[in-house]
C-alpha positions in Angstrom: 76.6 107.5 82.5 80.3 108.2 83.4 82.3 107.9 80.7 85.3 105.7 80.1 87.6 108.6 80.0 86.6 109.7 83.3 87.0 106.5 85.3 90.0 106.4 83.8 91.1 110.4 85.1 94.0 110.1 88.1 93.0 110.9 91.6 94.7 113.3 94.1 96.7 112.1 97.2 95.8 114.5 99.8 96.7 112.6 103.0 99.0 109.5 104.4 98.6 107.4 107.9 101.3 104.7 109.1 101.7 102.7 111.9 103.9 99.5 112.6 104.8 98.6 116.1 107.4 101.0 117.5 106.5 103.8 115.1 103.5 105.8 115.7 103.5 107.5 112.0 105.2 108.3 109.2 107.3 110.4 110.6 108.7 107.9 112.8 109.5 105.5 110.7 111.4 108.1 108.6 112.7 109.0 111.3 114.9 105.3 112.2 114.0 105.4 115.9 111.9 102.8 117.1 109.6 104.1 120.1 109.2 100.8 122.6 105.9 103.2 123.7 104.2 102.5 120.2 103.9 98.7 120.2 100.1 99.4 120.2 98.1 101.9 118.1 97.1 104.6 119.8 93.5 105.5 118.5 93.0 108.0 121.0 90.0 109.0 119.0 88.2 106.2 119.9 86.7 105.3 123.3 88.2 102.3 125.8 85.1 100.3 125.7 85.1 100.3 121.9 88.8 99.4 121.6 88.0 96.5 124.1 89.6 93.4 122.7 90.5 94.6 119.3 93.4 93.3 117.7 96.5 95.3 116.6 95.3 94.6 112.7 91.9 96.6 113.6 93.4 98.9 115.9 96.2 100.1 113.2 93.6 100.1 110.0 91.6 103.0 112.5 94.7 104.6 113.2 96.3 105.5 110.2 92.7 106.1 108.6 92.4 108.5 111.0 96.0 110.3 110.4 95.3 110.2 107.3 92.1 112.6 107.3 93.9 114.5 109.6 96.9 115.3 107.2 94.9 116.0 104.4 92.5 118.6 106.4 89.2 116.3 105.9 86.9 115.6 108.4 86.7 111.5 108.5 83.0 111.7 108.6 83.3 112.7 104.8 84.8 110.0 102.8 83.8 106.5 101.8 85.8 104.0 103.7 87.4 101.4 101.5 89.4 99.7 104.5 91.5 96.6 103.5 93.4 93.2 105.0 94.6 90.1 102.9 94.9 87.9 105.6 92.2 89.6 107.9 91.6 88.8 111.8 94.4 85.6 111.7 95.5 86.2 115.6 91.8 86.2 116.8 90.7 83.2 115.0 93.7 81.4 115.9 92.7 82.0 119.5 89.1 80.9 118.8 90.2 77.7 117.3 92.5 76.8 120.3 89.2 77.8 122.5 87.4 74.6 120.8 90.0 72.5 121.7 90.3 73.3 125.5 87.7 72.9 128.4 84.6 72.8 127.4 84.8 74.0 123.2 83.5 77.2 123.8 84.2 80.8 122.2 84.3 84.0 123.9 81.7 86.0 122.5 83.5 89.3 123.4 86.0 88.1 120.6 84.0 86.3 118.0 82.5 89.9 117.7 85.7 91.5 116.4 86.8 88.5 114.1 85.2 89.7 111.2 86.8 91.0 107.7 84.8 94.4 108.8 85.8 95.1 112.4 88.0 97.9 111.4 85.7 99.7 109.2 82.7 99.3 111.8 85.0 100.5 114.5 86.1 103.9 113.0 83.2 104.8 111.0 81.0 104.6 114.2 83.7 106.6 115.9 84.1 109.5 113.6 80.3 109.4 113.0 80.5 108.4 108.9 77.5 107.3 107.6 78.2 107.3 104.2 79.7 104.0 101.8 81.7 101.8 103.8 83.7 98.4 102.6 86.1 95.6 103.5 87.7 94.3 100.8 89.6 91.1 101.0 91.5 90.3 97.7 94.6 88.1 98.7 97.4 89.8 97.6 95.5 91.9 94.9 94.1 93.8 98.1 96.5 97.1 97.6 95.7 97.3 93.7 91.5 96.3 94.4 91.1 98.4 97.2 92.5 101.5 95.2 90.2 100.2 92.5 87.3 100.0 94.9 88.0 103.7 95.7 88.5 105.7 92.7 85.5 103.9 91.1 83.7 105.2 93.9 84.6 108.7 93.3 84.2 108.4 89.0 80.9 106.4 89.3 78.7 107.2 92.7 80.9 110.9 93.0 82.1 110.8 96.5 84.3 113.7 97.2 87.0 111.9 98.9 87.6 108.1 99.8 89.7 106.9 102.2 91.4 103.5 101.2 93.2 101.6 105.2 95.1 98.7 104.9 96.7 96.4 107.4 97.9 92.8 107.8 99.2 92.1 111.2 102.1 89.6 112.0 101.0 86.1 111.3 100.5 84.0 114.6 101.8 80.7 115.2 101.5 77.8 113.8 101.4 80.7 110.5 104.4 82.2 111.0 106.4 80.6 108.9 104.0 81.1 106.3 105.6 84.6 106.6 107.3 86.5 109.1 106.4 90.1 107.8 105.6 92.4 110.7 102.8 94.2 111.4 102.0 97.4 109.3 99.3 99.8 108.4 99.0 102.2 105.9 96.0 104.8 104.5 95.7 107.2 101.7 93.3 109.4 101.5 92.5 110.0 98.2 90.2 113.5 96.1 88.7 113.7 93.4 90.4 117.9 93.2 93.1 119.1 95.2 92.3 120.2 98.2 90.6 123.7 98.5 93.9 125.4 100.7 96.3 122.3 101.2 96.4 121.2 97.4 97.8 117.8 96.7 100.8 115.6 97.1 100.3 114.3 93.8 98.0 112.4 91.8 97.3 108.4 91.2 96.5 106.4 88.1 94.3 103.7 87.7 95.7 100.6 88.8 96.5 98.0 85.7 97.6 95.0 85.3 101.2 94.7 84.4 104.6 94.0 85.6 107.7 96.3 86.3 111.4 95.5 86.1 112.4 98.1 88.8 113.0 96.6 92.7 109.9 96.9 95.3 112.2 97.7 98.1 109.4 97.5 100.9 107.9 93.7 99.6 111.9 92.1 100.9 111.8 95.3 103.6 113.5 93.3 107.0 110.4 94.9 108.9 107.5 94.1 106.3 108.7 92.0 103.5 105.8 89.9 102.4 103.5 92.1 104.1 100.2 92.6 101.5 100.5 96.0 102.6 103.7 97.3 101.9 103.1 98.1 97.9 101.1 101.2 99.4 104.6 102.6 100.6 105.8 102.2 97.3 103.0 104.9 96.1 104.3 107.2 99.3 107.8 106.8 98.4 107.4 108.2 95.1 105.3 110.6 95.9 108.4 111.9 98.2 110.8 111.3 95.7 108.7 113.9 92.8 109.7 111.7 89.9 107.0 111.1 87.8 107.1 106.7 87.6 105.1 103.7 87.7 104.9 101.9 91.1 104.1 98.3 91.8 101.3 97.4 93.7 102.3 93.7 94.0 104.3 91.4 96.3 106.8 89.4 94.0 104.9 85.9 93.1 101.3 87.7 93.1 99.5 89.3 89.9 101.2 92.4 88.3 99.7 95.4 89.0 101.2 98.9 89.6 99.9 102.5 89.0 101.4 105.9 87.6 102.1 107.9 90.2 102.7 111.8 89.2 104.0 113.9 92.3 103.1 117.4 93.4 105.2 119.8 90.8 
């Protein structure tokens, strides 16, 4: 049996993914010029027919899961997927349930089929041929802090190597939006067990725990994503870039406190 002092043990960060509509990745976004070209995922990686009628939620969780592996040097057949989505498919099931209302009450099958909480996962797993542990986790806005649970327990319990933890929430649809008008945003970490044989690590990641901070979570009142479930993962990025050792929070203001030490690269 595992013991307690080993579940507990940080992770590595080997490798990021990002993608929000006009910035293709990270370095984008850094970058403060919007790219009218990227309003849609790329997920070149994956073929047409698959992509057919995915939504911008499914097609971002595959993309950045996908730049993430690539960053970190690890082939995305390798870790267990741990992908992730408070609100899940809202846009499609918005359309279904305008579909009962008009003509004759009936769905389109071709859309149903990529409704579900797993559509992302699915999607890139058969794509990059992973056959190992894969998961959707849907914890309200505890889906950040669970699905980072999810994934180190993974790698302290069932010893996966690596485990890659996508996230995405896409921008609510009407009649929602005024529920919150965060836009859309996906973000991955890739996370090790070790550093990385030749690239090493960008740091390391505690456990999340439950707990509040006093310091500002600039990215949950962000213009672009405020409110997005999602955002506390840039949190966990931005430190990392910053190399200050610090505690991060891996809430949005009004859910439960969590947040996680986050110990950059020296």
């Amino acid at each position: 049996m595992t013991s307690a002092n080993a579940v507990m043990q940080p992770v590595h960060v080997l490798g990021r993914g990002f993608f929000s509509p006009g910035y293709a990745n990270l370095a984008a976004f850094r970058a403060g010029q919007p790219d009218d070209g990227a309003a849609r995922p790329a997920v070149d990686f994956v073929p047409s027919r698959n992509k057919r009628g995915c939504s911008i939620l499914t097609l971002a969780a595959a993309e950045v899961a996908q730049q993430a592996c690539t960053e970190a040097g690890v082939s995305a057949s390798e870790p267990a997927l741990v992908f992730g989505s408070c609100h899940g498919e809202m846009e499609i099931a918005v359309a279904q349930m305008e579909m009962f209302q008009e003509d004759k009450g009936l769905l389109s099958p071709a859309r149903f089929k990529n409704s579900v909480h797993n559509t992302g996962a699915g999607m890139f797993s058969i794509a990059v041929e992973n056959r190992g542990y894969a998961t959707a986790i849907a914890a309200g806005h505890d889906t950040v802090a669970l699905s980072l649970l999810e994934a180190m327990l993974l790698m302290r319990h069932d010893r996966y190597e690596y485990a890659l933890v996508a996230l995405a929430d896409e921008r609510l649809p009407a009649p929602l939006t005024a529920c919150s008008e965060h836009e859309a945003l996906g973000v991955a970490l890739l996370l090790g067990r070790e550093p990385h044989p030749t690239r090493g690590s960008l740091g390391t990641l505690g456990m999340p725990t439950r707990g509040s901070l006093a310091q500002e979570a600039p990215f949950a009142t962000d213009a672009l994503f405020g409110q997005n479930p999602v955002a506390p993962l840039l949190h966990i990025i931005d430190a990392l870039e910053r190399g200050e050792p610090c505690d991060v929070p891996l809430s949005l203001p009004g859910g439960e406190p969590w947040c996680a030490r986050v110990e950059p690269r020296a």
